[in-house]
MITI-795725 format. One record per residue (C-alpha): residue in one letter; x, y, z. Coordinates in Angstrom, 2 decimals, m for minus. Layout:
# MITI-795725
(A (X Y Z));
...
//
This chain:
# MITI-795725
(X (0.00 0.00 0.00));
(X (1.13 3.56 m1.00));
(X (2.19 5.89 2.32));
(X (m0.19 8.93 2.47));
(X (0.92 11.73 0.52));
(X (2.82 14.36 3.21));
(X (1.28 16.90 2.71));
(X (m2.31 15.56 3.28));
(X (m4.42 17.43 6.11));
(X (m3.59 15.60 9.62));
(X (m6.29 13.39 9.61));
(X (m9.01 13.19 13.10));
(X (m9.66 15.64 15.53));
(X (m7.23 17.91 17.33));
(X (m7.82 19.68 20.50));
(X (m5.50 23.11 21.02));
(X (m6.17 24.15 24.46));
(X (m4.61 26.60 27.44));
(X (m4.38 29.25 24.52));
(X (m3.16 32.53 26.23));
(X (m4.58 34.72 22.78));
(X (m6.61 33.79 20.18));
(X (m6.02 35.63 17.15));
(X (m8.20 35.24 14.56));
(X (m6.50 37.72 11.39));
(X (m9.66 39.22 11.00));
(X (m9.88 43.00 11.65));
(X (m14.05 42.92 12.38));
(X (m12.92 40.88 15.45));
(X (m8.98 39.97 16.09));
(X (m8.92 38.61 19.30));
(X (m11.64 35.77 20.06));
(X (m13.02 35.12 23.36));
(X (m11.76 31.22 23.68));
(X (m9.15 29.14 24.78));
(X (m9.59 25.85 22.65));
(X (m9.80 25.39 19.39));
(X (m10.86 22.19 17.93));
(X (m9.68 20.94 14.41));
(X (m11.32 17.85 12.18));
(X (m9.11 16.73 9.40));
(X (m7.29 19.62 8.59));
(X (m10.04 22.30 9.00));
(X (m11.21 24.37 12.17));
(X (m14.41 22.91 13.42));
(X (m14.89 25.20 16.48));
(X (m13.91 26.87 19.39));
(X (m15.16 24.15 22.23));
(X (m13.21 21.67 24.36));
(X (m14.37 18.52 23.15));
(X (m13.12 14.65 22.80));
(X (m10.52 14.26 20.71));
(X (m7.61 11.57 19.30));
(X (m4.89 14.09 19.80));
(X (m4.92 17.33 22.62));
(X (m1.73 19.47 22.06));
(X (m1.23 21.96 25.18));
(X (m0.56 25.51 24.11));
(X (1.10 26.23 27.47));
(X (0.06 29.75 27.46));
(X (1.29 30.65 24.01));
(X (m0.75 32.64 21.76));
(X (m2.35 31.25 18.37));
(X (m3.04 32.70 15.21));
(X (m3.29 32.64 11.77));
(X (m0.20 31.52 9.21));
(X (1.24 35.10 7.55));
(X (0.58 35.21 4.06));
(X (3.52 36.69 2.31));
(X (1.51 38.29 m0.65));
(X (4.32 39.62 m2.86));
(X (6.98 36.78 m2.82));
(X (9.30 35.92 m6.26));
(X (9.92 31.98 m6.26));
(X (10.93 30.49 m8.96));
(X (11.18 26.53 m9.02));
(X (11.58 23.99 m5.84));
(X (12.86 25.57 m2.17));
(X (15.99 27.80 m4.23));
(X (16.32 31.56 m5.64));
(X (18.98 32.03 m7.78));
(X (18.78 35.56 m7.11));
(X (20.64 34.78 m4.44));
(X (21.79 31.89 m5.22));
(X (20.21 30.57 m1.77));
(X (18.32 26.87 m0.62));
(X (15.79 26.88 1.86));
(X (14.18 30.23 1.95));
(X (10.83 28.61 2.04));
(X (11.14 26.50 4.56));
(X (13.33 29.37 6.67));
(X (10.27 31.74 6.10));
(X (7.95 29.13 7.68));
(X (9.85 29.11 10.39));
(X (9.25 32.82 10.61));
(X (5.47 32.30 10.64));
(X (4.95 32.43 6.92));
(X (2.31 29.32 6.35));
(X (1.24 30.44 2.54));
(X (2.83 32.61 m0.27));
(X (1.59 34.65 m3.58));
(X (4.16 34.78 m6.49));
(X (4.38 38.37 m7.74));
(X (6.34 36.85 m11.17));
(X (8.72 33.96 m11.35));
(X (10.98 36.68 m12.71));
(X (14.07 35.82 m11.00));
(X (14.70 32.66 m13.67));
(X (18.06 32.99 m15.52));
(X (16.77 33.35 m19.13));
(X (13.27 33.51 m18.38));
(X (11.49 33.98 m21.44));
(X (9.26 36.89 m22.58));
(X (7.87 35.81 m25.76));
(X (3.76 34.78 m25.27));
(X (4.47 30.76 m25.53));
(X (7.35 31.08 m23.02));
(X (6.02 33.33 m20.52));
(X (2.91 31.64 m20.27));
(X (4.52 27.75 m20.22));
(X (6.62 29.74 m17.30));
(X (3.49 30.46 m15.56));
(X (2.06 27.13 m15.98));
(X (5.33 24.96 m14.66));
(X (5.68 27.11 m11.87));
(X (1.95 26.87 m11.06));
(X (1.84 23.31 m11.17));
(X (5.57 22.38 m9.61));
(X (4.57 24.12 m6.60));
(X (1.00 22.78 m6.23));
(X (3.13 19.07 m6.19));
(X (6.02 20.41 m4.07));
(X (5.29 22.19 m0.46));
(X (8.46 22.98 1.42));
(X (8.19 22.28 5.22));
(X (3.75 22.14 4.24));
(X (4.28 25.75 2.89));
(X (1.34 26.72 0.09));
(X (3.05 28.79 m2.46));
(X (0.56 30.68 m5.39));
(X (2.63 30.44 m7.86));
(X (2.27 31.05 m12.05));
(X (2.50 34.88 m12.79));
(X (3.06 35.99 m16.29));
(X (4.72 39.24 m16.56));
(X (3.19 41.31 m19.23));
(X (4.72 42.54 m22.10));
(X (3.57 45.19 m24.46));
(X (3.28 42.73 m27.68));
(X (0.81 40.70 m25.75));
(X (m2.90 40.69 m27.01));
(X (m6.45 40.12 m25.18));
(X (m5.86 36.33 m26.50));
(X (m2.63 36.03 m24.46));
(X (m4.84 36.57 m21.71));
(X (m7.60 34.66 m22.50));
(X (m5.24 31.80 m22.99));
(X (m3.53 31.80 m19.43));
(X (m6.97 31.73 m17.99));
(X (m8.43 28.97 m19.57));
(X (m4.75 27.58 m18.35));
(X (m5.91 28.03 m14.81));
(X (m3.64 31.48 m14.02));
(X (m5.66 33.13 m11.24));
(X (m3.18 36.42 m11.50));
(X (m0.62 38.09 m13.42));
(X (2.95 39.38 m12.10));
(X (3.84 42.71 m11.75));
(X (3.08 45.03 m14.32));
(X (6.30 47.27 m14.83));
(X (8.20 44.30 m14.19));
(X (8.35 43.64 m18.20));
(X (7.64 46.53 m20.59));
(X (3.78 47.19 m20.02));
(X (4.41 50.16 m17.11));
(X (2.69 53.72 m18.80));
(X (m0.44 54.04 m17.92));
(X (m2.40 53.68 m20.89));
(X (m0.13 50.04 m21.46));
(X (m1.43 49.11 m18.10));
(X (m4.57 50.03 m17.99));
(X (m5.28 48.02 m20.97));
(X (m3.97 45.23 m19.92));
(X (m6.38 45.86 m16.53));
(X (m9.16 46.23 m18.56));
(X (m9.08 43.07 m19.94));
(X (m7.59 41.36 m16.86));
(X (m11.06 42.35 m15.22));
(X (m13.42 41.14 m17.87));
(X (m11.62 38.18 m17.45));
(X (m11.77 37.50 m13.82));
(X (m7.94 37.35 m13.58));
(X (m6.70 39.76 m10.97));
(X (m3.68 42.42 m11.52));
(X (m1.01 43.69 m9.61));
(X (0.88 46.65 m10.27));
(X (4.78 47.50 m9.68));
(X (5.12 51.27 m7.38));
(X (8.35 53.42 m7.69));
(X (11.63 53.36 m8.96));
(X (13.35 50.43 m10.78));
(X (13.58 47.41 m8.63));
(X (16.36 45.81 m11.06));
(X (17.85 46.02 m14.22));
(X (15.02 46.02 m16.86));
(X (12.43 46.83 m14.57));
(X (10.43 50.29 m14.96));
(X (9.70 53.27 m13.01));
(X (6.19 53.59 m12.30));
(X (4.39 56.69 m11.31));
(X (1.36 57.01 m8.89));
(X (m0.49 58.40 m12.35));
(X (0.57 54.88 m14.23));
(X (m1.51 53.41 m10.73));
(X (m4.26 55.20 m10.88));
(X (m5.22 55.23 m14.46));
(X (m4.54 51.44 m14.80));
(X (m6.41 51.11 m11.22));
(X (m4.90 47.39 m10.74));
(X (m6.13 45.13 m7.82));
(X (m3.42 45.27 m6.07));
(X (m0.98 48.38 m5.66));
(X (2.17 46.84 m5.18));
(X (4.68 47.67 m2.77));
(X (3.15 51.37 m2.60));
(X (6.27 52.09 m0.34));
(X (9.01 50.78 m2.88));
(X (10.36 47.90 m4.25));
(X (12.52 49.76 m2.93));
(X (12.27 53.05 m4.42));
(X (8.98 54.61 m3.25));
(X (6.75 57.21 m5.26));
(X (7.04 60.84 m3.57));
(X (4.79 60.82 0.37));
(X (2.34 62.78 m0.99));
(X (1.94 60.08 m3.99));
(X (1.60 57.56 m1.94));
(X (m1.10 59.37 0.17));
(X (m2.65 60.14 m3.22));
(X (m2.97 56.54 m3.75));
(X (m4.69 56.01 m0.69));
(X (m7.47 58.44 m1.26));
(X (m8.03 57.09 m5.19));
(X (m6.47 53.88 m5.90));
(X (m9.24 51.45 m5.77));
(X (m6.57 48.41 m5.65));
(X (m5.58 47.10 m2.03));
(X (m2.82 48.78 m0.64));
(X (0.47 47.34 m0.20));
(X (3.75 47.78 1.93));
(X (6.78 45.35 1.28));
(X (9.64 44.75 3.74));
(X (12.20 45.15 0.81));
(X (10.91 48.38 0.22));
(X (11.02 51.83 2.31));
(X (10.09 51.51 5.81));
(X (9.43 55.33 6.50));
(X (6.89 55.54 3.37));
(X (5.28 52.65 4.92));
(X (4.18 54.13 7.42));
(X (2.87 57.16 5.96));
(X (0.97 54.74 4.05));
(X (m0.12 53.18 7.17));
(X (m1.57 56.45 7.74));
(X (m3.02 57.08 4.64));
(X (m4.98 54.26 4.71));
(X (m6.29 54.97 8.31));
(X (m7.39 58.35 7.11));
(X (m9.42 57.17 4.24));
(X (m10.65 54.59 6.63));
(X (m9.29 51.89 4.42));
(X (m7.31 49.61 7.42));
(X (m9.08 46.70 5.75));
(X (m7.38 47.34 2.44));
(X (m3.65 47.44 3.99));
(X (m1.65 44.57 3.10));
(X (1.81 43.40 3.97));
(X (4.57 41.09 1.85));
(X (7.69 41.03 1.52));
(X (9.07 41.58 m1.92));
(X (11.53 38.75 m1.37));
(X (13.85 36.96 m2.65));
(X (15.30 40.15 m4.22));
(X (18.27 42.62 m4.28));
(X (18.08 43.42 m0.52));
(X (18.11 39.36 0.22));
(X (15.61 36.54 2.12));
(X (14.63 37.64 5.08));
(X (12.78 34.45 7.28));
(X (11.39 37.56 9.57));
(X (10.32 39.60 7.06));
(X (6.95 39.25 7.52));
(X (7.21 39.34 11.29));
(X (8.91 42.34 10.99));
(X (6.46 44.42 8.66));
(X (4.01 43.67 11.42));
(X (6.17 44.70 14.25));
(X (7.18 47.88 12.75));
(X (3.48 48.56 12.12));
(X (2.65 47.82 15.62));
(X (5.38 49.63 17.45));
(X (6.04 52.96 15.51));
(X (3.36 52.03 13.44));
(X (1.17 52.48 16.68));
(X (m1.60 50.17 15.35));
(X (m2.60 47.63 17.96));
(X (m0.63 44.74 17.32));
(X (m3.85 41.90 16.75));
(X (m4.66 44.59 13.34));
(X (m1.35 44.54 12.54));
(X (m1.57 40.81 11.81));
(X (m4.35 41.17 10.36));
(X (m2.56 43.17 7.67));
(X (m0.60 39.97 7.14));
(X (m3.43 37.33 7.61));
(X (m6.83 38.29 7.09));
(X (m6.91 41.25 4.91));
(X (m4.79 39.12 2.68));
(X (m7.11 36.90 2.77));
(X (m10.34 38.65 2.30));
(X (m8.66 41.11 m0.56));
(X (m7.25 38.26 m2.76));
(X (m9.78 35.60 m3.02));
(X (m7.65 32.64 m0.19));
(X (m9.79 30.52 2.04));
(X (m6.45 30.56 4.94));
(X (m5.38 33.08 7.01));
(X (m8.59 33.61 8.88));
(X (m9.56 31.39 12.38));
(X (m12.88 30.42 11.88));
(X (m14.88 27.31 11.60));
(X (m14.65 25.75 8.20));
(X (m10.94 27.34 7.41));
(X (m7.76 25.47 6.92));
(X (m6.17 24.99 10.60));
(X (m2.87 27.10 9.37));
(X (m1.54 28.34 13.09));
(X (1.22 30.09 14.16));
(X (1.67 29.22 18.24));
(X (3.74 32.14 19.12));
(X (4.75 34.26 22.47));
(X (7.02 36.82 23.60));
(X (10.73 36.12 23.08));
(X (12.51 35.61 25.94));
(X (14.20 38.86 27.65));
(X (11.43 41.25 26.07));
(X (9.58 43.19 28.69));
(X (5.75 42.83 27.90));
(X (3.53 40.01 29.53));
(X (2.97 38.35 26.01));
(X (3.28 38.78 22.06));
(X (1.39 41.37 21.71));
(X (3.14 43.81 24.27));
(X (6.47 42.36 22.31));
(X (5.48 43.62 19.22));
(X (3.98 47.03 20.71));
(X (7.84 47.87 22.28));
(X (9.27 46.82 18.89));
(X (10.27 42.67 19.36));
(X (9.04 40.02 17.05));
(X (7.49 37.24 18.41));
(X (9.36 34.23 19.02));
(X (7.73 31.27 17.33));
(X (6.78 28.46 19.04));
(X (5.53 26.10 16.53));
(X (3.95 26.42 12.93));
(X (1.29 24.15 12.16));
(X (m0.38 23.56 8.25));
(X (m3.07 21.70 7.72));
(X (m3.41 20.36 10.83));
(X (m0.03 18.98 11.02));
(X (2.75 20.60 13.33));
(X (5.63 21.30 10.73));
(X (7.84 23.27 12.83));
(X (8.74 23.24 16.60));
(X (10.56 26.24 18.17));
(X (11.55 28.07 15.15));
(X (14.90 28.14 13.59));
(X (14.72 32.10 12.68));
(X (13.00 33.50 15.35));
(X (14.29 34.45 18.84));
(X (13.26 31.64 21.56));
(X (9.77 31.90 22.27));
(X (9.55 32.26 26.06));
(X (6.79 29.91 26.18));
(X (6.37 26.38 24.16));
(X (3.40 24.28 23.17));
(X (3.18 20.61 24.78));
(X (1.98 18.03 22.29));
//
């Protein structure tokens, strides 16, 4: 008899209990009032201590939601050669990252940009990572870059192919506006969502986009609006936030100080639920495993947003902005957890004080599906609390 595939849900029921927070990604309601959490194959079934075939102890630690790092550039398997680095994937889940959306496979040496090539690109790194799932990881991958020479009937093609999204636009040579709002036009009658490249040049052969390219092509996603790494002029950026329709994006590799005023531009248009953090990495700047962890620590410490939204920005928002059914708590949702506490030496009585005075959280353990794939985590500080399974 074949062995199970590994990456199958944990099959039965699980019982999480002694949770010290609850957070549940979503930004109606981040914290939930409970200490259990119950999961059935895989999947959150509810929030009661009931019988079950396994009962894992969370000793205090807080639980929440997987980080979805929604601008990411794999390529193929657990390597960038960008930097010429294994493991990233598997370091990043150790740094709470439990799902990833490609922004473009654009790192490949010789990656092609003729029609044929970039969309058999998409579709080989769509369907290499839905076999292969480093350390349980779920990576979105297959995202043509668009190029100027490509017609509505490229894009009807990588749809019927299964392509839920694009790459960047300015990443190939579609970046004025009109260009880009073209292709957005027929993205959208299509049903295949659009992201959009913001600021300077990330690399060689990449484009400078303007906050006017952005808002006449009005993609679904404005992409690192603080820089990747270059950002648009402040005042861009808060123009963005008042007219961009797109959700609203802030990337680790990109400038920390305009992420923050676009923090605040979002909170003044009262558009919190429309902030999203990635990390725009691998790239020039490097992997960062804490990347994530760190965009939501900056947000919650200088950032001054309480620190169960700013996971949110990295959870839930993600979640509810581009179509995933993790990232959320809640019955019915894949049981993607992060068991996480205060590192040890930071002053705070738990996580979410951590992350208020500046700390990351030290992870505890990072489960996927149901299944624990991590213990303490290789990346993070030492959690000062661990979960007894």
């Amino acid at each position: 008899m074949a062995d199970a595939p590994k990456d199958a849900p944990e099959p039965g029921r699980t019982l999480i209990r002694n949770i010290g927070r609850l957070l549940t990604g979503d930004l109606d309601a981040p914290i939930a009032d409970s200490d259990s959490l119950m999961i059935e194959d895989g999947v959150i079934a509810g929030f009661e201590s009931e019988d079950a075939d396994r009962i894992i102890d969370a000793a205090g630690c807080a639980v929440a939601p997987g980080l979805i790092d929604g601008h990411c550039h794999p390529v193929f398997g657990d390597w960038t050669p960008r930097q010429n680095q294994i493991g990233w994937i598997e370091m990043n889940v150790n740094g709470a990252v439990t799902s990833f959306i490609s922004a473009g496979e654009v790192h490949l040496p010789g990656r092609p940009k003729d029609a044929e090539g970039v969309k058999a690109l998409a579709m080989v790194a769509q369907r290499c990572f839905a076999n292969f799932r480093s350390a349980g990881a779920k990576v979105i991958a297959g995202a043509p870059v668009p190029e100027r020479d490509f017609d509505r009937d490229f894009y009807v093609a990588i749809k019927a192919a299964g392509i839920r999204h694009i790459g960047e636009i300015g990443l190939g040579t579609v970046a004025r506006g009109p260009d880009a709002a073209r292709v957005t036009g027929w993205c959208r009658e299509l049903g295949i969502e659009t992201i959009m490249h913001t600021g300077g040049p990330s690399i060689a052969g990449s484009h400078h986009v303007t906050a006017n390219d952005v808002l006449e092509a009005q993609p679904d996603v404005v992409s690192h609006i603080n820089g990747g790494p270059t950002s648009v002029p402040f005042e861009a950026i808060r123009e963005l936030c008042r007219h961009a329709t797109g959700a609203l994006e802030a990337v680790h590799n990109g400038n920390e100080k305009a992420a923050l005023v676009a923090l605040d531009g979002a909170r003044a248009e009262n558009r919190l639920a429309d902030f999203l953090i990635g990390t725009d990495a691998p790239a020039g700047s490097g992997v960062q495993p804490n990347g994530m962890l760190r965009m939501a620590t900056l947000l919650a410490s200088i950032g001054d947003l309480p620190a169960e939204q700013a996971w949110c920005c990295g959870s839930g928002n993600v979640t509810k902005r581009r179509g995933l059914a993790q990232g959320i708590v809640a019955q019915g949702r894949p049981a993607d957890l992060v068991f996480m506490d205060r590192p040890g030496g930071s002053q705070g009585d738990d996580v979410l004080d951590a992350m208020t005075m500046g700390n990351i959280p030290g992870i505890a353990a990072v489960m996927i599906d149901g299944k624990m794939r991590t213990g303490r985590s290789r990346s993070t500080p030492p959690s000062a609390r661990v979960p007894v399974i």
